[in-house]
KOLSEVEX-38887 format. One line per field, with one value per residue: residue number from 0; residue in one letter; y, z, x negated of N, C-alpha, C in turn. Coordinates in pm, 1 decimal. Last residue first. Layout:
BEGIN
bator <- c(NUM ...)
semi <- c(a ...)
n.v <- c(Y ...)
n.w <- c(Z ...)
n.u <- c(X ...)
ca.v <- c(Y ...)
ca.w <- c(Z ...)
ca.u <- c(X ...)
c.v <- c(Y ...)
c.w <- c(Z ...)
c.u <- c(X ...)
***
This chain:
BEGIN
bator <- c(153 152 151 150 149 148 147 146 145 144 143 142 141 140 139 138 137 136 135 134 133 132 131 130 129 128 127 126 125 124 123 122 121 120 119 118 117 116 115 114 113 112 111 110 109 108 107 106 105 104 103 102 101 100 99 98 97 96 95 94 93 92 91 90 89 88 87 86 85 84 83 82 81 80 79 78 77 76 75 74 73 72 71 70 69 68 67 66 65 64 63 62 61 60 59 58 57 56 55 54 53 52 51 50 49 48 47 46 45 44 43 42 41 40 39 38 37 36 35 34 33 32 31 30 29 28 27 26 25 24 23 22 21 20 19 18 17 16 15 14 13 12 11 10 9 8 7 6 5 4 3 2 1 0)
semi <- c(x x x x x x x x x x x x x x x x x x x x x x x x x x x x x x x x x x x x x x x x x x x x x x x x x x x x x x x x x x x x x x x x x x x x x x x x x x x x x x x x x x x x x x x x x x x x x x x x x x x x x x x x x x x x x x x x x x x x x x x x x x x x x x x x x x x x x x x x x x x x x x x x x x x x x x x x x x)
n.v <- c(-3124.3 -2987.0 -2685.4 -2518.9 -2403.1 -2371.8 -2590.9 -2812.1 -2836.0 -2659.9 -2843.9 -3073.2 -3139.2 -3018.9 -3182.3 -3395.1 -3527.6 -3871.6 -4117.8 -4491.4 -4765.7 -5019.9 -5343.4 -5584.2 -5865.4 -6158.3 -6236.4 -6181.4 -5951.7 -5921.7 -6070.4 -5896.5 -5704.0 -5608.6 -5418.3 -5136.3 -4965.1 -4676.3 -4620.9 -4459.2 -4197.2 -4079.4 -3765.1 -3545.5 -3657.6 -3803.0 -4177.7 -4474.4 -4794.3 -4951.6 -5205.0 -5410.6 -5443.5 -5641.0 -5468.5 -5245.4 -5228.1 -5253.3 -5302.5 -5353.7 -5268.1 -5331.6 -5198.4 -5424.2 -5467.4 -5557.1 -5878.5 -6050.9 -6267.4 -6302.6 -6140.1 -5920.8 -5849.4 -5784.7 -5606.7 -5406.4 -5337.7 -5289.4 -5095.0 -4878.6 -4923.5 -4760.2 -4496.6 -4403.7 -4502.2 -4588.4 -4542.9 -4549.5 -4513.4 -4665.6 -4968.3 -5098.1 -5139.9 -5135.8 -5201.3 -5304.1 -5502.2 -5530.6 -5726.8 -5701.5 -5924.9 -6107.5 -6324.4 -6471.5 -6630.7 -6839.9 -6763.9 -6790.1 -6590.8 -6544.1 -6639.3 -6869.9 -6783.1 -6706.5 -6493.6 -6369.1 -6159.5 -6095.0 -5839.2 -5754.2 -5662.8 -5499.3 -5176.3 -5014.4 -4688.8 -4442.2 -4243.2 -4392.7 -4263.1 -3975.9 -3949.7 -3923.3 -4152.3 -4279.1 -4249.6 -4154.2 -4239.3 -4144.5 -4094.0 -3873.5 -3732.3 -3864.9 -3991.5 -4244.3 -4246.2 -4258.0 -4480.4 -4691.4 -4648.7 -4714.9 -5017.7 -5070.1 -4869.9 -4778.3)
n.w <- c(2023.1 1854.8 1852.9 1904.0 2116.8 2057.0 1747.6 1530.6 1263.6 1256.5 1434.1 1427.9 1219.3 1333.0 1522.8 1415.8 1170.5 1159.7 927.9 902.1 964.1 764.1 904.9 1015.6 873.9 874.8 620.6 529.6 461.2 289.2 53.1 -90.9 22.3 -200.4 -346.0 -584.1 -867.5 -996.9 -1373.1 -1569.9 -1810.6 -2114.6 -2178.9 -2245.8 -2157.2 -1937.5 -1870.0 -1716.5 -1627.3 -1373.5 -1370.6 -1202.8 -1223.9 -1187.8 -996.5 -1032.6 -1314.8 -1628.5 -1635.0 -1755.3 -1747.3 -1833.6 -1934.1 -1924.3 -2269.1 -2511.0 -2642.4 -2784.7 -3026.7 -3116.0 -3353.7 -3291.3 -3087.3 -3217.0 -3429.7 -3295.1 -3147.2 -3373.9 -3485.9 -3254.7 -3252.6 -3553.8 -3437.9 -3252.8 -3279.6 -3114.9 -3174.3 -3102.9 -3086.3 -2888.3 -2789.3 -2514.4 -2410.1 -2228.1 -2239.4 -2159.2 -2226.4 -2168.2 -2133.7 -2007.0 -1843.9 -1650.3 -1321.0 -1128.3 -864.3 -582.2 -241.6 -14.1 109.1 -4.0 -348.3 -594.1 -995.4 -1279.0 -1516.0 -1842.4 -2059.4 -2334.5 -2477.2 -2585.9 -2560.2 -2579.8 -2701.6 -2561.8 -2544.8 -2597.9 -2408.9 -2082.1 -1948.6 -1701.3 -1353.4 -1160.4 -1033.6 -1196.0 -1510.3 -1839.5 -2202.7 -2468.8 -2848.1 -3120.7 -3203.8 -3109.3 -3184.3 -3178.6 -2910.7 -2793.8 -2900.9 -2783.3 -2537.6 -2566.6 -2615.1 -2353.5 -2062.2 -1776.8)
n.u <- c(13800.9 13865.9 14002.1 13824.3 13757.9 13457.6 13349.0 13263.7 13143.4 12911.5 12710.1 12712.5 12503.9 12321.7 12254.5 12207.5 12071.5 12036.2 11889.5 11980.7 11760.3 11662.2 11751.4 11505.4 11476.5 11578.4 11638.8 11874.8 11818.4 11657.0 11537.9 11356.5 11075.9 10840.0 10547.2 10545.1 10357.6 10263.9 10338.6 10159.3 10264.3 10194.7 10241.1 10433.3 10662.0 10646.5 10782.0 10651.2 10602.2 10489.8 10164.1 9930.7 9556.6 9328.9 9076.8 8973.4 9156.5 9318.3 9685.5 9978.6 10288.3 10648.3 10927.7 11248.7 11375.8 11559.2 11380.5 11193.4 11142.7 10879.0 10873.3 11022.9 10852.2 10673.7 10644.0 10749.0 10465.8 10302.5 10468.4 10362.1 10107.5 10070.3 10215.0 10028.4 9692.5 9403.7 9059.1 8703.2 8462.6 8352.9 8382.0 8362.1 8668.5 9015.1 9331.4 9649.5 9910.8 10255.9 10545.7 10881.9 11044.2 11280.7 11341.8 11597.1 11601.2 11790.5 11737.6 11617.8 11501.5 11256.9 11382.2 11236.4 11170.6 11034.8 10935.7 10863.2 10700.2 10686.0 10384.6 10133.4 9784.1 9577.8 9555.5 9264.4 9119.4 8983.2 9086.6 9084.3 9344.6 9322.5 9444.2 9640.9 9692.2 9814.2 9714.0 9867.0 9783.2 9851.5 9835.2 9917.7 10196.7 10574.8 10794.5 10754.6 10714.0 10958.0 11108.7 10944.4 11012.3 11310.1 11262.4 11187.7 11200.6 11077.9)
ca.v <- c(-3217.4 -3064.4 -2842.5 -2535.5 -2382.2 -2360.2 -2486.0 -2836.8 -2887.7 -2699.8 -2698.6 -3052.3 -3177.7 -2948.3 -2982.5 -3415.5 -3408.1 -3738.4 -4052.5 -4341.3 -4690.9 -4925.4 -5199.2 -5443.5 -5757.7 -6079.8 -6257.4 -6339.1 -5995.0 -5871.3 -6123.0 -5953.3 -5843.0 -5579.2 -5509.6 -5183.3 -5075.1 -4767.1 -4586.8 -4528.1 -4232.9 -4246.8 -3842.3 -3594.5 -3545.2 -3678.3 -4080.5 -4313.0 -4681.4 -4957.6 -5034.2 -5377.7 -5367.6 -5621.6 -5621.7 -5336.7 -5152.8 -5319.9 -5253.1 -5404.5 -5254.3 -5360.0 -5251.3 -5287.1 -5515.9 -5430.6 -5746.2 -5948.2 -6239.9 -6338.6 -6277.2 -6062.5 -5805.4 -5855.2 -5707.1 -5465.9 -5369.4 -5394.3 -5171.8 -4937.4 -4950.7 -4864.3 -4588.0 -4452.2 -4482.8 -4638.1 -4459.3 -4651.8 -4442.9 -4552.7 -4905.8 -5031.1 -5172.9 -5031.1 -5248.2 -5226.6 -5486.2 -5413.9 -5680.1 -5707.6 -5770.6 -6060.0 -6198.6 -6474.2 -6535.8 -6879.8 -6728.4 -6922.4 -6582.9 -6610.0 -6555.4 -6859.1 -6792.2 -6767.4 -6518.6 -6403.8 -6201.6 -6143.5 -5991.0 -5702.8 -5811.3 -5655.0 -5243.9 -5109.0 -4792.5 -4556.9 -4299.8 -4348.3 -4416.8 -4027.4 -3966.1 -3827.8 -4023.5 -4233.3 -4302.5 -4122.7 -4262.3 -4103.7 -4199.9 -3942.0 -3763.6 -3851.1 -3808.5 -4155.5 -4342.5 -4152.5 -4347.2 -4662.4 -4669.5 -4610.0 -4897.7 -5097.8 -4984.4 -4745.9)
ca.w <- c(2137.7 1771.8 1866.3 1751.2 2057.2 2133.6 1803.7 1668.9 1322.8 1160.1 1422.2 1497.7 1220.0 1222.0 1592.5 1523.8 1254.8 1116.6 1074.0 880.6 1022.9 799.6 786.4 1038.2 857.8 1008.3 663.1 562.8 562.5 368.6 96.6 -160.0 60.8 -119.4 -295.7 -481.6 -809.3 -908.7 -1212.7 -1526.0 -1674.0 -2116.3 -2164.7 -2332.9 -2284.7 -1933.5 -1979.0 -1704.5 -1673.4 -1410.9 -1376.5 -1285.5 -1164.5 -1283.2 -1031.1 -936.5 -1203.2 -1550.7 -1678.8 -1680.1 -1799.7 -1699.9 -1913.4 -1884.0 -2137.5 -2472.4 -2607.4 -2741.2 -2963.5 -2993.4 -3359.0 -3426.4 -3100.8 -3103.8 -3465.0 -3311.7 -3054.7 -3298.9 -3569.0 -3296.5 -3164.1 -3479.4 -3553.0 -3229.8 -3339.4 -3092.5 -3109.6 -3153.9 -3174.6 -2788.0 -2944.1 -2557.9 -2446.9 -2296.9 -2210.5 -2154.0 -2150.7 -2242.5 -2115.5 -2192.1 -1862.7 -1773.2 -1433.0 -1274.0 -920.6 -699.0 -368.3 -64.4 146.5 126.8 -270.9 -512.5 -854.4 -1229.4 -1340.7 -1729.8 -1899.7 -2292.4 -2472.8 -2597.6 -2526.1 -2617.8 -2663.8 -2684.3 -2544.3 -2676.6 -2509.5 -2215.5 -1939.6 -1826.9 -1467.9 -1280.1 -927.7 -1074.9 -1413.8 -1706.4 -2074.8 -2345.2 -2684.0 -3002.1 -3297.6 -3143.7 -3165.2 -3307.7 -2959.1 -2772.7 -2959.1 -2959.6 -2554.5 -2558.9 -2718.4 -2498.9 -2189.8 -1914.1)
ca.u <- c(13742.1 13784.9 14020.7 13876.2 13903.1 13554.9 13361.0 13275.5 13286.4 13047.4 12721.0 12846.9 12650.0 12369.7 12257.6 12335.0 12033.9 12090.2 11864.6 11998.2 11826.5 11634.8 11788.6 11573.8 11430.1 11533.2 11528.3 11836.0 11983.8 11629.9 11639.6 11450.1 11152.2 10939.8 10640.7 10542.0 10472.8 10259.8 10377.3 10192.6 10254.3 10320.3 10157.4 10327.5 10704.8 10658.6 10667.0 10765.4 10603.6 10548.9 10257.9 10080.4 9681.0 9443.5 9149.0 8920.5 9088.3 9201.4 9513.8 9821.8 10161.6 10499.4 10835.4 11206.2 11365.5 11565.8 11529.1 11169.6 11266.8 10926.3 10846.5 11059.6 11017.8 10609.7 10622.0 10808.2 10632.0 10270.2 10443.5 10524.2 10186.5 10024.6 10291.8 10154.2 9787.8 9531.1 9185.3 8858.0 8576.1 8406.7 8391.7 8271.1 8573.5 8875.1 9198.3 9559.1 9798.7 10221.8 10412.0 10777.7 10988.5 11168.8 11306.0 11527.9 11592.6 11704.1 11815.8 11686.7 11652.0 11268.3 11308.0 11331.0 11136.1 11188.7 10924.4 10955.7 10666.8 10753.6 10491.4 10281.2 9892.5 9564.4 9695.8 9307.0 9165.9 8943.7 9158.2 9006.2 9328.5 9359.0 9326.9 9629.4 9577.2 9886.0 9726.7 9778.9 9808.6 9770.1 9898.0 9854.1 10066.4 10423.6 10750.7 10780.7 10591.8 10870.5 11194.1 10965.0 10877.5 11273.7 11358.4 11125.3 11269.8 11108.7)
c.v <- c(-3251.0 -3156.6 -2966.0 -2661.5 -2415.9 -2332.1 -2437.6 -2644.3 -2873.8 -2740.6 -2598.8 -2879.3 -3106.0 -2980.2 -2932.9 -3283.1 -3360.2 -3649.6 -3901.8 -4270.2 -4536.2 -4785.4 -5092.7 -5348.5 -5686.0 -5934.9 -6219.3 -6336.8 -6123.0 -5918.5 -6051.4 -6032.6 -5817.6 -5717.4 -5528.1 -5317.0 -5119.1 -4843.9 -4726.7 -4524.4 -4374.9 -4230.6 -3964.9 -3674.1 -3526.7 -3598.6 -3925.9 -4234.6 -4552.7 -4827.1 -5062.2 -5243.7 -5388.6 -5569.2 -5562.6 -5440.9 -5222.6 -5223.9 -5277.2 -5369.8 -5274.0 -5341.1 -5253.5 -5350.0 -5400.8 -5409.0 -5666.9 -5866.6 -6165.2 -6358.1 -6354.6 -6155.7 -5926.2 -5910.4 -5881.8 -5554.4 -5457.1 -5457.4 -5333.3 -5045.5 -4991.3 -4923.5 -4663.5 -4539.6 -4485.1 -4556.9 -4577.9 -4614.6 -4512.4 -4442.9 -4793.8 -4931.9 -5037.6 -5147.9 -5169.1 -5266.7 -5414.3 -5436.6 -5588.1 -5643.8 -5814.8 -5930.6 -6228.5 -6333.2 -6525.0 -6665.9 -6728.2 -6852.6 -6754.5 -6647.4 -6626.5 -6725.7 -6802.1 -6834.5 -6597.5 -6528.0 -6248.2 -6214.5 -5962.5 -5858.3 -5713.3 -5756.4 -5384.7 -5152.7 -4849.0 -4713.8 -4360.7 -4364.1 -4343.1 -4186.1 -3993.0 -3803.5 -3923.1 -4129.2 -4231.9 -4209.1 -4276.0 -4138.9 -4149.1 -3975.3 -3844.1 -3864.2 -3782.8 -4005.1 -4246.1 -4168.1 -4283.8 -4478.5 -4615.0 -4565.6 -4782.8 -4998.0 -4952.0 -4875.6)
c.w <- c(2219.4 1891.5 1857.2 1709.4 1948.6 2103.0 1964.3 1709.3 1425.7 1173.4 1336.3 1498.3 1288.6 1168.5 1478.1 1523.5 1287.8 1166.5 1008.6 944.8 929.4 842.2 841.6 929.3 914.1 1014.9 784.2 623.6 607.8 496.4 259.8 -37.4 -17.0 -63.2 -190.6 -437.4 -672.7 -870.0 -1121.7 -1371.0 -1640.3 -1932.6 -2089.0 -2314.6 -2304.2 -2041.5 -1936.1 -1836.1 -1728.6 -1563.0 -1403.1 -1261.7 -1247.1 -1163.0 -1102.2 -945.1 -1163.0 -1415.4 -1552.2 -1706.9 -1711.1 -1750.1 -1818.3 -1923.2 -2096.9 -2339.6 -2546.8 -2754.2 -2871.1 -2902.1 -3252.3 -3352.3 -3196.9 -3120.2 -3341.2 -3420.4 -3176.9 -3201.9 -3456.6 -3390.7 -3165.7 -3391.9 -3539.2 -3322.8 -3273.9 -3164.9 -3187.7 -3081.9 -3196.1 -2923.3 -2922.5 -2712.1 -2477.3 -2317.7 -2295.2 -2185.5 -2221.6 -2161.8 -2182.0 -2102.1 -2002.8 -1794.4 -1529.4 -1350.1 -1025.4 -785.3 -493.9 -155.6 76.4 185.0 -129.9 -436.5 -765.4 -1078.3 -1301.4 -1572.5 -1872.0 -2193.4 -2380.4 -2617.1 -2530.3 -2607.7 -2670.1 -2619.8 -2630.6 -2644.9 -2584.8 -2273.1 -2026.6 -1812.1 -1554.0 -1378.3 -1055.3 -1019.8 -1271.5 -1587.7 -1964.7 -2274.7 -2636.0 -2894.8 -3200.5 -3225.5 -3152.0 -3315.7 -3106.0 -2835.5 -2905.8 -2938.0 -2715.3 -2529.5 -2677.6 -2573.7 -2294.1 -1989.0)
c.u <- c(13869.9 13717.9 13982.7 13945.5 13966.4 13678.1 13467.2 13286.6 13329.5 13146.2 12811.0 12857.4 12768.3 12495.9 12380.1 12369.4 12159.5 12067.8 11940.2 12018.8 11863.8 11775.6 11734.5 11601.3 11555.4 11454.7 11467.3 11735.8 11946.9 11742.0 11644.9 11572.7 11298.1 11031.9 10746.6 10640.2 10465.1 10388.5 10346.7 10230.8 10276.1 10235.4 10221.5 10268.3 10576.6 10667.3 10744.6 10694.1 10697.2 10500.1 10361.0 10138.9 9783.5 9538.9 9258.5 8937.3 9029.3 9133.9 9407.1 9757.2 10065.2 10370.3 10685.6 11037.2 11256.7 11498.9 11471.5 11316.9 11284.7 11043.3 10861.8 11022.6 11077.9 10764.3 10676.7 10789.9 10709.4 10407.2 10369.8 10559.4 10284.1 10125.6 10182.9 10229.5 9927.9 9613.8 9289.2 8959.3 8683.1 8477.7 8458.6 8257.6 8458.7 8783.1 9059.7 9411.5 9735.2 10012.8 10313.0 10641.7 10879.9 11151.3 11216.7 11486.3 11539.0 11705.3 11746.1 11773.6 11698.8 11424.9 11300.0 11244.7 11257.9 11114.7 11055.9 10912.4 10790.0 10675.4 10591.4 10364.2 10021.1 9661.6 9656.5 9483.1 9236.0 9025.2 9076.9 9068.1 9204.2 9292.5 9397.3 9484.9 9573.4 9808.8 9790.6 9834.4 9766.7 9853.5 9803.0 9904.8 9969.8 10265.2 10610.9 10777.3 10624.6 10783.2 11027.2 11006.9 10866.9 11131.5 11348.5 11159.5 11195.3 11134.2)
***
């Protein structure tokens, strides 16, 4: 999800909730502690310089178990963040606290902002001696259409 459309859902709404991948809720006593600008300028294993940004979005409960989060809050925090940072239209990453700081991506369902598990991946897969993964067909069903006696097709 993009900033600008974090906003558009953030105005349809009277309350934030956000569910985790196993479909817990976050508490809603949580706090928004960080809305920034993350960029990563890295080489991959391929020897290809790479440049990302994403707007950060961190999570975080405490103990002040009446403290609810506002959407117009929020939106007033984005685009405070937005001025004063120069914050574009960029996708975004949310951290929250599990075992160790997890990164989300995020999706929203028309009520509740989903965070989505991220996974890692090789970037330079041609360079790197990784096998493409093969496309597997079901041969019965192919030729079960094209192939008939007489149908010329051999």
């Amino acid at each position: 999800m993009k900033l600008e459309q974090i906003k558009t859902h953030l105005n349809s709404l009277s309350t934030i909730a956000f569910e985790l991948p196993d479909g817990t809720l976050v508490p809603n006593h949580f706090h928004v502690t960080e809305v920034g600008k993350v960029t990563k300028d890295f080489i991959d294993c391929g020897g290809t310089v790479r440049h990302e940004s994403v707007v950060n979005f961190q999570l975080w409960e405490a103990d002040d178990y009446d403290h609810r989060l506002h959407p117009e809050k929020l939106v007033n925090i984005i685009e405070l963040s937005q001025k004063t940072l120069g914050i574009g239209d960029l996708d975004i990453e949310v951290e929250y606290q599990g075992s160790t700081i997890g990164k989300y991506g995020l999706d929203f369902d028309g009520k509740y902002f989903k965070l989505m598990t991220k996974q890692t991946d090789c970037l330079a897969r041609d360079n790197c001696g990784v096998p493409q993964e093969k496309v597997k067909f079901d041969l019965a069903s192919m030729t079960a259409n094209t192939c008939s006696p007489g149908g010329g097709c051999c």
